[in-house]
N, C-alpha and C positions, 0 to 999 in steps of 0.2 A: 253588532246591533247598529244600526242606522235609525239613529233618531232625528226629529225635527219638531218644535213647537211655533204654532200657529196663534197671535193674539186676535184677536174680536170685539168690536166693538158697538154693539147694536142700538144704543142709548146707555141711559146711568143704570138702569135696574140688569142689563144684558152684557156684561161685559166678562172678559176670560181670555182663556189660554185653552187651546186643543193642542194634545199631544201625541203625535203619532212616534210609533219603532214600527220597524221591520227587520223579522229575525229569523234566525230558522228552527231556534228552539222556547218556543213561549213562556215554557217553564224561567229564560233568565230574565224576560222582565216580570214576572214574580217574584223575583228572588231580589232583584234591583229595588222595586216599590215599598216592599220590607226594609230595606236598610234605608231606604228613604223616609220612612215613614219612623224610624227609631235612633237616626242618627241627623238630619236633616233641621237646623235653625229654625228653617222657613215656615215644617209644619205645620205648626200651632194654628196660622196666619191662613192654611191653604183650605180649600172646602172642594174635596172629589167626588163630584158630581153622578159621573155614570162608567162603564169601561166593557170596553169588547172587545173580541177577537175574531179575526176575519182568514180564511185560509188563503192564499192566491196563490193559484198551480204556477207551473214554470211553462213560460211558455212555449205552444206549439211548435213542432216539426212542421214544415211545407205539406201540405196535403192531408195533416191533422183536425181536429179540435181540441179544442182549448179540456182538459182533461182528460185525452184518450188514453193519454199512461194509466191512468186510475180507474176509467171503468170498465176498458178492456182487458184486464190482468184476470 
């Protein structure tokens, strides 16, 4: 997993932390956010807002598009 957190700062009322991973299997930050969410100090403290999942193919072969392994199979 390759994580990175982003803070923000838009005024007093707009303020945070975005969180991004990139993984190859979704299911382990599931599995990570749970034990974070039951073993984790900070918890109590923290307010998660919203959460998504995004696919991003691997990219093209020369003379490809960007997903032809996937809709050409």
């Amino acid at each position: 997993m390759l994580r990175r957190g982003y803070t923000y700062d838009n005024g007093a009322a707009d303020q945070g932390l975005l969180f991004l991973a990139y993984m190859r299997d979704p299911t382990l930050f599931t599995r990570v956010r749970e034990r974070l969410t039951t073993r984790d100090d900070l918890h109590p403290y923290a307010e998660h807002r919203a959460s998504a999942l995004a696919y991003v193919p691997p990219t093209s072969a020369p003379g490809e598009y960007v997903g032809k392994r996937f809709l050409d199979s």
